[in-house]
C-alpha positions as CSV (number, residue, x, y, z in Angstrom):
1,X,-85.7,-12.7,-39.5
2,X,-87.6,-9.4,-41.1
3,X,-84.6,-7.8,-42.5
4,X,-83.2,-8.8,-45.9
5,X,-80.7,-8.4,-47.9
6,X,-81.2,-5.0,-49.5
7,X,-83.1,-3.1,-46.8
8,X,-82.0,0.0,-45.4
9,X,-81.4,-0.2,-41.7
10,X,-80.5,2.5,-39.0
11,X,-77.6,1.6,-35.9
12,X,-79.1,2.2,-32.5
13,X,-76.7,0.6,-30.2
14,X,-73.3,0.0,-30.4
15,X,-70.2,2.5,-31.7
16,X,-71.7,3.3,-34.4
17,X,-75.2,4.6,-33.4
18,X,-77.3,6.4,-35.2
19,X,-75.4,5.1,-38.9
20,X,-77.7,4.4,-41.8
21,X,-76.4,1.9,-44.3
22,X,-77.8,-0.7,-46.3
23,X,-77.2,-4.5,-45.7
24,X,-75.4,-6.8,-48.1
25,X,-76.0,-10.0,-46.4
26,X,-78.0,-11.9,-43.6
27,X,-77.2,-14.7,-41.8
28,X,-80.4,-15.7,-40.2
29,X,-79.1,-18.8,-38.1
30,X,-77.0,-16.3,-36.3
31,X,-79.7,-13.6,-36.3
32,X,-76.6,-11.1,-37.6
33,X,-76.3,-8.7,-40.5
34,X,-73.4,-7.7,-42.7
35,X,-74.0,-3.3,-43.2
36,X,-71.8,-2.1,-45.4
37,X,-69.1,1.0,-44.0
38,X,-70.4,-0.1,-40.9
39,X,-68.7,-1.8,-37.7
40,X,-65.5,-1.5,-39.2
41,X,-62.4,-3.4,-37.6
42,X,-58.8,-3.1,-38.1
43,X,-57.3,-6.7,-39.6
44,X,-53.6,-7.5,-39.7
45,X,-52.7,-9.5,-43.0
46,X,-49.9,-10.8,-43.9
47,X,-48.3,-11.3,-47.5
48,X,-50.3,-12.8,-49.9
49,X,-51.1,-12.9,-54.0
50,X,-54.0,-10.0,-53.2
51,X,-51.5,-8.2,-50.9
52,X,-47.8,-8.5,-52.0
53,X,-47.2,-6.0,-49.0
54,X,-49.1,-7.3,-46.6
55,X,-50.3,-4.3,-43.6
56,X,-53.7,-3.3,-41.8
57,X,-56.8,-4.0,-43.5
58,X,-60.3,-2.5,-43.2
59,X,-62.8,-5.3,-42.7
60,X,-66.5,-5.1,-41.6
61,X,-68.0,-7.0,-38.9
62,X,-71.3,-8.5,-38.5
63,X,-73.9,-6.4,-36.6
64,X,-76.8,-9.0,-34.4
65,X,-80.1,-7.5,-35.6
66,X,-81.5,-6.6,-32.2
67,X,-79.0,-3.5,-32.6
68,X,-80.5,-1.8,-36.1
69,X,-83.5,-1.2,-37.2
70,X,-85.4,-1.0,-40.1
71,X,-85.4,2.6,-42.0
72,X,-88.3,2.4,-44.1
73,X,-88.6,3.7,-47.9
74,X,-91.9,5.3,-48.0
75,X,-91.7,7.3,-44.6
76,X,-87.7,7.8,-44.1
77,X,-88.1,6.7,-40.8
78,X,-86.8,3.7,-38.4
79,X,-89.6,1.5,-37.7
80,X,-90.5,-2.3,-37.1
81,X,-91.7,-4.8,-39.2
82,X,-94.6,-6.8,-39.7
83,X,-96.6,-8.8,-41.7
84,X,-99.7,-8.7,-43.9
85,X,-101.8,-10.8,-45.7
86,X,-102.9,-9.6,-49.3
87,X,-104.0,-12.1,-52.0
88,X,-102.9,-15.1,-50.5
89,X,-99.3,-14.0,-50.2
90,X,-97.2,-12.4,-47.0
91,X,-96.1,-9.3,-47.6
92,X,-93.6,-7.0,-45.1
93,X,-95.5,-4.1,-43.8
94,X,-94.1,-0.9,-41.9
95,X,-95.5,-0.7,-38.4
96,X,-95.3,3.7,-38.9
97,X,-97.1,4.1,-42.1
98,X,-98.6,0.9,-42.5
99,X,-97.4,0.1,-46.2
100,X,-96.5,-2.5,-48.0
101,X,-92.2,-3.2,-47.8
């Protein structure tokens, strides 16, 4: 999977197209991504210790990869990913500008 934890990524299917926000975890069996403020649901909890009250929660959903892509640092555009080999180690590479991730 060639996004990380970390990366910024850009929506580009789904309700939230067009959404920028940066991951916070990967689950690469899955090929999904947790993006933080995005794919929000609505979750019904009830009374707990953390919530006395109980009520409607905000919880984010994971997003399959195949829907964002990769917003890279140097150019500030959405591009693809791949891979370079520079003194015997793999580096990421952006497929627009050609540098090193």
């Amino acid at each position: 999977m060639k996004i990380k934890k970390g990366d910024t990524i850009q929506v580009i299917a789904g309700k939230d197209k067009g959404r920028t926000g940066k991951v916070e975890r990967a689950y690469p069996k899955s090929e999904k991504i947790l993006v933080e403020n995005i794919n929000m649901y609505k979750k019904h909890m009830q009374k707990s210790e953390k919530l006395p009250k109980g009520g409607v929660v905000d919880v984010p959903r994971p997003l399959t990869i195949s829907n964002v892509m990769f917003m890279c640092p140097k150019c500030k555009k959405p591009s693809r990913i791949g891979y370079a080999i520079k003194d015997a180690k793999k580096h990421r590479v952006c497929k627009k500008c050609n540098k090193v991730v």
